[in-house]
C-alpha positions as CSV (number, residue, x, y, z in Angstrom):
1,X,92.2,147.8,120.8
2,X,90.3,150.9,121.7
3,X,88.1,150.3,125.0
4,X,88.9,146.3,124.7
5,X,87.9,146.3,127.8
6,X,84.1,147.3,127.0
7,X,83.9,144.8,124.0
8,X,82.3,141.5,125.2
9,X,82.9,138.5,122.4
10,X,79.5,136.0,122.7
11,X,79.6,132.6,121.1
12,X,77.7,129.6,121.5
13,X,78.8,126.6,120.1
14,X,76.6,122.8,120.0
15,X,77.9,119.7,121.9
16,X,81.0,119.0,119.4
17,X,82.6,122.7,119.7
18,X,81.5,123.7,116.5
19,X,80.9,127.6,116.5
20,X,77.0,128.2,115.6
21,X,76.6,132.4,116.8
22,X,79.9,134.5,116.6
23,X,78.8,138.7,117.7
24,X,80.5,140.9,117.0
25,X,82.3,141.6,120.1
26,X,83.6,137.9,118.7
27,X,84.8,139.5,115.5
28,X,86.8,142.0,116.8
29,X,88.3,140.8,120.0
30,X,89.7,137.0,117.6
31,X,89.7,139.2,114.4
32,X,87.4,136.7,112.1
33,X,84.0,137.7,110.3
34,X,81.2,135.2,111.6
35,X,80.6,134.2,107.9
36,X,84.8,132.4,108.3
37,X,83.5,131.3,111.6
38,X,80.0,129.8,111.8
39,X,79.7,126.1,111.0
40,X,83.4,126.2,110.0
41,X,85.5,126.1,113.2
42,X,85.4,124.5,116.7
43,X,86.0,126.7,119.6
44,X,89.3,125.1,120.2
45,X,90.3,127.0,116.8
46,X,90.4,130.1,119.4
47,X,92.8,128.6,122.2
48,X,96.5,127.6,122.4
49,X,96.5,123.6,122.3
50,X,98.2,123.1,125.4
51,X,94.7,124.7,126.7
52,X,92.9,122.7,124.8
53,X,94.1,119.8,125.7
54,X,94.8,120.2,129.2
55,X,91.8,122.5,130.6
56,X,88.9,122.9,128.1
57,X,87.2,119.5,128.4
58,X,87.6,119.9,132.4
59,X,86.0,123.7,131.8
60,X,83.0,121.9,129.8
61,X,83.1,119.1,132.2
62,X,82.6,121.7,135.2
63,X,80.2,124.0,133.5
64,X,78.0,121.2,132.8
65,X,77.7,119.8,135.9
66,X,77.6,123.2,138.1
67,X,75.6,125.8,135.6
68,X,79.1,127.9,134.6
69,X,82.9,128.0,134.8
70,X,84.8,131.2,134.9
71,X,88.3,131.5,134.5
72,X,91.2,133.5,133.0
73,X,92.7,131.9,130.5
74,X,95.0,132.9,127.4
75,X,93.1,133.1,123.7
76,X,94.7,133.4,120.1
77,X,93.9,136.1,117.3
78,X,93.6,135.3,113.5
79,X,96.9,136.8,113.2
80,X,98.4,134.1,115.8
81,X,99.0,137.1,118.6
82,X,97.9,136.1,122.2
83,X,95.3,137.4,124.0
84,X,94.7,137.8,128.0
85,X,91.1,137.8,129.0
86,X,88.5,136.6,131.1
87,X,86.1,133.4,129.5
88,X,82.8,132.6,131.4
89,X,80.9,129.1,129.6
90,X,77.7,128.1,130.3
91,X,75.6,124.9,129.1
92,X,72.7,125.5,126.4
93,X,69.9,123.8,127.0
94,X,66.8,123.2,124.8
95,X,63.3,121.5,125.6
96,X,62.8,117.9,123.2
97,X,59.6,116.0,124.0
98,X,59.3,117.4,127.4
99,X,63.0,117.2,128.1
100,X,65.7,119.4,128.9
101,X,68.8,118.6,127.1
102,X,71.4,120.0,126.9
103,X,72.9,121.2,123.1
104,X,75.7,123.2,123.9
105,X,77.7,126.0,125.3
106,X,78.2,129.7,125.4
107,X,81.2,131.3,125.9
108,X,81.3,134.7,126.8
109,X,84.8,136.8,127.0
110,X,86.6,140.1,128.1
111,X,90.0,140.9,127.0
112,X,92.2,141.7,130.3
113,X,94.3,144.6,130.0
114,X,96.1,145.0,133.0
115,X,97.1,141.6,132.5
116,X,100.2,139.4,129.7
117,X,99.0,136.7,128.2
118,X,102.0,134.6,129.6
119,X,99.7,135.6,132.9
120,X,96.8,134.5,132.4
121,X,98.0,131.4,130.7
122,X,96.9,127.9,132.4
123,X,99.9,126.2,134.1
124,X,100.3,122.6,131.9
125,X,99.6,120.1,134.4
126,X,102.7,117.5,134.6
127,X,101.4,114.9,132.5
128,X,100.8,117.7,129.6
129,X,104.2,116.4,127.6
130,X,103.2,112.4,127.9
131,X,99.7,113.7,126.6
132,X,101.0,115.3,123.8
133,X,103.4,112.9,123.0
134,X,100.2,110.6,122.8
135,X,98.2,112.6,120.7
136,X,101.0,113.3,118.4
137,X,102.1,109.5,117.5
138,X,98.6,108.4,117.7
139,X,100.1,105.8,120.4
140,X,97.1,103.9,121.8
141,X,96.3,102.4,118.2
142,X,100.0,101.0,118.2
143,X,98.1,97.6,119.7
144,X,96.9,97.4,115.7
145,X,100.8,96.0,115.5
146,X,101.6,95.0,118.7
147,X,99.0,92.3,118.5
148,X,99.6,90.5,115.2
149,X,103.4,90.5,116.2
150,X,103.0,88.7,118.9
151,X,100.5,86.5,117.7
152,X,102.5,85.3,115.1
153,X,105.9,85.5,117.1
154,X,103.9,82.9,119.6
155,X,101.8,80.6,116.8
156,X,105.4,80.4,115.1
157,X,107.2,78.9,118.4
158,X,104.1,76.6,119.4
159,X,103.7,74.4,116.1
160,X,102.6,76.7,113.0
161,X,106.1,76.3,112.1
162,X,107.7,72.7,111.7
163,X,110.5,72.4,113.3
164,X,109.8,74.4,115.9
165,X,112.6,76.6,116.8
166,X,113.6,78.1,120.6
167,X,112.2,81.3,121.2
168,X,114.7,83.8,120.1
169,X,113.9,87.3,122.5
170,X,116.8,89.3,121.1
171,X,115.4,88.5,117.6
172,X,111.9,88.9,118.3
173,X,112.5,92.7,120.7
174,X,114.3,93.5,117.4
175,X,110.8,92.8,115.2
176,X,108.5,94.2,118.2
177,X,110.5,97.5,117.6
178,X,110.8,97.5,113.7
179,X,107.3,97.4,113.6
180,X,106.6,99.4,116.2
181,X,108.4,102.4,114.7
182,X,107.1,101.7,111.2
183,X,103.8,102.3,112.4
184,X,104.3,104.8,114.0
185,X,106.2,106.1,111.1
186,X,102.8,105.5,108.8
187,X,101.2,107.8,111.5
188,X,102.7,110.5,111.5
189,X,103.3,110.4,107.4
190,X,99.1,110.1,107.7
191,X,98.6,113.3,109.4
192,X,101.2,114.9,107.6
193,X,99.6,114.4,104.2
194,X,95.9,114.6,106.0
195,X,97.0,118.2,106.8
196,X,98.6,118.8,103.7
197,X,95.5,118.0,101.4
198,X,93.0,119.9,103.6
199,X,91.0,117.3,104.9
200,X,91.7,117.8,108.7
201,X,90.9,121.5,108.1
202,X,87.7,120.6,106.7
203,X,86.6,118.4,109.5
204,X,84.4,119.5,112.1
205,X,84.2,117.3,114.5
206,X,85.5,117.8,118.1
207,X,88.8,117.1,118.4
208,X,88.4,114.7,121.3
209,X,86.6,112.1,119.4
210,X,89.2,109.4,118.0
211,X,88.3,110.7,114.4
212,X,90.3,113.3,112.5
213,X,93.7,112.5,112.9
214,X,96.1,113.6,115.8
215,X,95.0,117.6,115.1
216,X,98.2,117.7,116.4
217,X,99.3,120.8,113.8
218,X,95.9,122.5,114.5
219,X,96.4,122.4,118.2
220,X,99.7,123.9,117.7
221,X,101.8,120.4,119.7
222,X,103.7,120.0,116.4
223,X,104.8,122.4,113.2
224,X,103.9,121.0,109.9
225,X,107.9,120.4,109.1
226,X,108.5,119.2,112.5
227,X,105.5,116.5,112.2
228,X,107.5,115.2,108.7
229,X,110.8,115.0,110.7
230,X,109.4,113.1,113.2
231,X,107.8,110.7,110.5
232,X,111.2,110.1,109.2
233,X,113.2,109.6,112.6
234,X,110.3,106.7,113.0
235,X,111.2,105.7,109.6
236,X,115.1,105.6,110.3
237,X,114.6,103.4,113.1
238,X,112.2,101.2,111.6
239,X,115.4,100.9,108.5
240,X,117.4,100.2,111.3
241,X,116.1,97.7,113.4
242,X,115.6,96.1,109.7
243,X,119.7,95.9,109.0
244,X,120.0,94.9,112.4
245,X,117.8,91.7,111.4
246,X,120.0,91.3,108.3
247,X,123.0,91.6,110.1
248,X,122.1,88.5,112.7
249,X,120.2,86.8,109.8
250,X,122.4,87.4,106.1
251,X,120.1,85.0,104.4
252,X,116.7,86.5,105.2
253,X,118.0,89.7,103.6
254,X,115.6,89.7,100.2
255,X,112.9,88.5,101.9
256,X,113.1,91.4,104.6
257,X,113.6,94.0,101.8
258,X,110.4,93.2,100.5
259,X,108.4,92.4,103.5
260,X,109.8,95.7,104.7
261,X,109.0,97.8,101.1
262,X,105.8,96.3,101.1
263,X,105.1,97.7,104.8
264,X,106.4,101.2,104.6
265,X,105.5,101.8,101.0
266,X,101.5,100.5,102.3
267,X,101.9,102.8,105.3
268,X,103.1,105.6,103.5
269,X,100.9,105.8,100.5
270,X,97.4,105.3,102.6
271,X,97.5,108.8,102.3
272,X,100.0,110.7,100.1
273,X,100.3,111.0,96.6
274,X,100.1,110.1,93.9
275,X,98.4,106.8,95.6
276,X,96.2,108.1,98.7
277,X,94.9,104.8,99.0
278,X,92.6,105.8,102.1
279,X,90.8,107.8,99.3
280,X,89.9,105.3,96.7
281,X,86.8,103.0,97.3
282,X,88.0,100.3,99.0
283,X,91.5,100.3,98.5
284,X,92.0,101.6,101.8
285,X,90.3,99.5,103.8
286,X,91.9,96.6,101.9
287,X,95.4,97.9,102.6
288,X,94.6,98.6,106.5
289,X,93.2,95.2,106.6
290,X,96.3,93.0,105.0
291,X,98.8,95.7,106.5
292,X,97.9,94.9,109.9
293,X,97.0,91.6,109.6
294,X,98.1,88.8,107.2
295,X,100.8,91.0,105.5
296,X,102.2,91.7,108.9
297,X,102.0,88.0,110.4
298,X,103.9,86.1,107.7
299,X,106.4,89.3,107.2
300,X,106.9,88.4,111.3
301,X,107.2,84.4,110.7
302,X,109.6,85.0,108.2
303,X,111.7,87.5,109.9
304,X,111.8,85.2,113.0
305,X,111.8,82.0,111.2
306,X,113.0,82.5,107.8
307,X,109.9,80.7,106.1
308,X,107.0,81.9,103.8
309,X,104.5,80.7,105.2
310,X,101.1,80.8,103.6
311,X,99.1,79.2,106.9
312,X,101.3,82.8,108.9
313,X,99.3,84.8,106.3
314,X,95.7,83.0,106.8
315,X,96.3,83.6,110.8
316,X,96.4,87.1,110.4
317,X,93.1,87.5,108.1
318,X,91.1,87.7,111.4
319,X,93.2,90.5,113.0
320,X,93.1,92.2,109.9
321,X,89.2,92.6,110.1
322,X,89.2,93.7,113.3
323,X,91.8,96.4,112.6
324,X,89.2,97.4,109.4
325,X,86.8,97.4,111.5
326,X,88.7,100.5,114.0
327,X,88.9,102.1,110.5
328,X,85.4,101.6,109.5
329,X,84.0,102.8,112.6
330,X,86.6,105.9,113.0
331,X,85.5,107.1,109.5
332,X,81.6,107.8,110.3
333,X,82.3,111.5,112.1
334,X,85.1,111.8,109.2
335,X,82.6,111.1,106.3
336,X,81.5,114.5,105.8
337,X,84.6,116.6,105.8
338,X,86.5,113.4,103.7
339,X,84.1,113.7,101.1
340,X,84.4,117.5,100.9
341,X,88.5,117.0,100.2
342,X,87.6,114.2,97.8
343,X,88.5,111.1,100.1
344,X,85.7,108.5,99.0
345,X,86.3,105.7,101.3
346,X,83.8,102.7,100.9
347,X,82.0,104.2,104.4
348,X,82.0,107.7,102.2
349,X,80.4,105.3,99.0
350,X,77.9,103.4,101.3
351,X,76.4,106.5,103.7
352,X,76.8,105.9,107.2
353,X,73.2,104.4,107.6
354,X,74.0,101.4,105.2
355,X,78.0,101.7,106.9
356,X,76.5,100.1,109.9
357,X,76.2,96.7,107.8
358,X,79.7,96.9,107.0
359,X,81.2,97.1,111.0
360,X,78.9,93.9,111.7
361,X,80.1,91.8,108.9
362,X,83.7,93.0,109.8
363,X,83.4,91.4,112.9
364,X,81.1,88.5,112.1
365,X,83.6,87.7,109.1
366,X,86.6,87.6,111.5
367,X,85.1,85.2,114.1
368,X,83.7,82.6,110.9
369,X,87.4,83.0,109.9
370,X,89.1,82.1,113.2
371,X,86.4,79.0,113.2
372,X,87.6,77.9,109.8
373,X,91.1,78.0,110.6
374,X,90.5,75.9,113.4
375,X,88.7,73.5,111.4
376,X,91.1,73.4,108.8
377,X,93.8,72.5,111.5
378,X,96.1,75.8,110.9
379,X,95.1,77.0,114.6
380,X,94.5,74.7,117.4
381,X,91.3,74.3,119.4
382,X,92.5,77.0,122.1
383,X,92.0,79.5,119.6
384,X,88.3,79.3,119.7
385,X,88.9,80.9,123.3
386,X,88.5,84.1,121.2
387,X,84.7,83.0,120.9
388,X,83.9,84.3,124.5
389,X,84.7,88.0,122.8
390,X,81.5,87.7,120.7
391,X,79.2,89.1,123.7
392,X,81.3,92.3,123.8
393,X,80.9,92.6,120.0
394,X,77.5,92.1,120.3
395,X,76.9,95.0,122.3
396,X,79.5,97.1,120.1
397,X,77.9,96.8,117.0
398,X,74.1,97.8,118.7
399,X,75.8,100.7,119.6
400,X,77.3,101.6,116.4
401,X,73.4,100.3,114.7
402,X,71.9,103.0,117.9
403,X,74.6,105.8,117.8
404,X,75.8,105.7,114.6
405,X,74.9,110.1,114.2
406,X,75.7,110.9,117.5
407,X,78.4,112.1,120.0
408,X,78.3,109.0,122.2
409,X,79.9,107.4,119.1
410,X,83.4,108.3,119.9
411,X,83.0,105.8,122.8
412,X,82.6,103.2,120.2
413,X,85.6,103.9,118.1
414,X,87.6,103.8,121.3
415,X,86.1,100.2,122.3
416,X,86.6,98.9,119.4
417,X,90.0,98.9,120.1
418,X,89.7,97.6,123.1
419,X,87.9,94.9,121.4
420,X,90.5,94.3,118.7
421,X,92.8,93.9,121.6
422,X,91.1,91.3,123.7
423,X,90.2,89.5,121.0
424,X,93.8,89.3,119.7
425,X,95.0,88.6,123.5
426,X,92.2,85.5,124.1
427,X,93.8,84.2,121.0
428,X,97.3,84.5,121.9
429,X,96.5,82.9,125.3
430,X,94.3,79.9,123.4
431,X,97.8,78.9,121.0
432,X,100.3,79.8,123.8
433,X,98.6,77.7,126.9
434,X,95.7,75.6,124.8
């Protein structure tokens, strides 16, 4: 690039990374026009992922808190080729009511010439590959399983089921895993077909809110083919810890072919064709909801205990609202970009404002359920334990009623795991010890 060295790229970008001025220094040094740029991409679009994720939110972070950050770093051109150079960001800042807030960020850069890109690259700190191997398998919302499991694995051995049978581990590590991998098998199968139908590439959101997906083929962690073979490994297991349960247990065989069918075909079809049911109003919602919830606890019962048990599906209604309600919440930053690639969820049908309703009679539906349960004498009187969660989804859903357009959202969508995971863990506790 003739005089590179001369040509300065300037772009500012508001609080979520997406690009809102792109000069033309910009345009020649990552080789876009600002009309591909502007209000399209984030300015993570411009940087190899393991930069992303290891050193951008720390540069923000720092620039932020101390008026700039300078660095060398490593960028990437239009036509995937690396680029050496030098990045100063600085915070944006405009004047609201007689306040300064800050907006944003500008970034300003100069290619490096004396310098390889493999240079100037940021070293990958040591927990880079556990990161990535997080972001990739969507791990932290593996609790969405790992609580109904248990849950039913411990109301089975404590009186849902009469007789009562000893607690089986080897059986029971056996499930944990089958459902584990299937999950994580629907993950990765959901990003996969996500990518594939444009709707992460349509969504503008920063990456580091809980919304959109891994972005694990954006950032560059994962190729698109790669991300499909992991999906099926995940799936092989999952098959496999299946025959292994058929093996110790011949005569649960037709029942675990269609608790299992039912699981991975829900799983699968949430987002690929011909089904996507995450794009038809309601469907996916419903599907999350009985997937990770009453589906799942009587397919458990059954697979430990060999009965169908109608009262092991009624247990896991609750956990299935919660579990919606991860969804619900996730899909506000999404709306936008799913309803531009034609995925018309019910928070899509509703508009966020009126969404809001929706996350407060998730929650407000799952506690009334766990109380008629109780009453009903399917859950004993230690499950209403789960009650002294209600304060925590108070203050949950006044911040999804008070943040429900902004950044400080994301905070939300992760607590409400957190939520979903203390609730299920007061219950367990309440049928294991009450």
């Amino acid at each position: 690039m003739k005089d590179s060295n001369k040509i300065k790229s300037v772009i500012t970008c508001d609080m979520e990374g997406r690009v809102e001025t792109f000069n033309k220094g910009a345009e020649q040094i990552f080789g876009y026009s600002s009309d591909e740029v502007i209000g399209k991409m984030r300015v993570s679009n411009f940087s190899p992922g393991n930069v992303v994720l290891s050193h951008v939110a720390t540069w923000l972070k720092t620039a932020s808190k101390e008026g700039e950050y300078k660095s060398e770093t490593t960028f990437v051109h239009k036509d995937g080729s690396l680029i050496p150079a030098n990045i100063k960001i600085t915070p944006n800042f405009k004047t609201i009511d007689g306040n300064k807030i800050q907006v944003g960020y500008c970034g300003q850069t100069t290619i490096i010439n004396n310098k390889s890109p493999e240079e100037t690259m940021p070293p990958n700190p040591w927990w880079f590959k556990l990161l990535s191997g997080l972001v990739i398998t969507r791990l932290p919302f593996l609790s969405a399983t790992w609580i109904p499991v248990i849950l039913a694995s411990v109301w089975s051995y404590n009186g849902g089921i009469t007789p009562p049978s000893p607690f089986n581990w080897l059986l029971f590590s056996i499930v944990f895993a089958g459902a584990s991998f299937l999950h994580l098998s629907a993950n990765t199968f959901n990003d996969y077909f996500d990518w594939k139908s444009g709707a992460d590439k349509l969504n503008n959101d920063y990456f580091l809110q809980y919304s959109g997906g891994s972005r694990a083929i954006e950032l560059g962690l994962i190729s698109e083919s790669g991300l499909f073979r992991l999906g099926s490994i995940f799936t092989f297991l999952a098959v496999l810890c299946g025959l292994i349960i058929m093996l110790i247990s011949p005569d649960k065989i037709i029942g675990l072919l269609i608790y299992g069918l039912i699981g991975s075909a829900g799983g699968l079809f949430y987002t690929a064709p011909p089904f996507r049911f995450s794009s038809r109003k309601g469907l996916g919602e419903l599907s999350i909801g009985l997937l990770f919830g009453p589906i799942m606890t009587m397919g458990v019962v059954y697979a430990l205990t060999g009965i169908h048990s109608l009262e092991a599906f009624y247990i896991g209604i609750p956990l299935g609202l919660l579990t919606t309600a991860i969804l619900w919440v996730n899909q506000f930053p999404d709306t936008p970009s799913d309803i531009a690639s034609g995925k018309i969820h019910l928070v899509a049908t509703l508009g966020i404002k009126n969404a809001r309703w929706g996350y407060l009679a998730l929650l407000v539906s799952s506690f009334l359920t766990i109380y008629f349960l109780f009453s009903n004498g399917v859950l004993p009187s230690g499950s209403l334990i789960i009650m002294y969660s209600i304060p925590l989804g108070i203050y949950l859903t006044k911040k999804v009623f008070d943040d429900f357009e902004k950044r400080e959202l994301a905070t939300t969508c992760a607590n409400t795991i957190y939520f979903h995971m203390l609730a299920g863990v007061l219950l367990i506790i309440g049928i294991s010890f009450f």
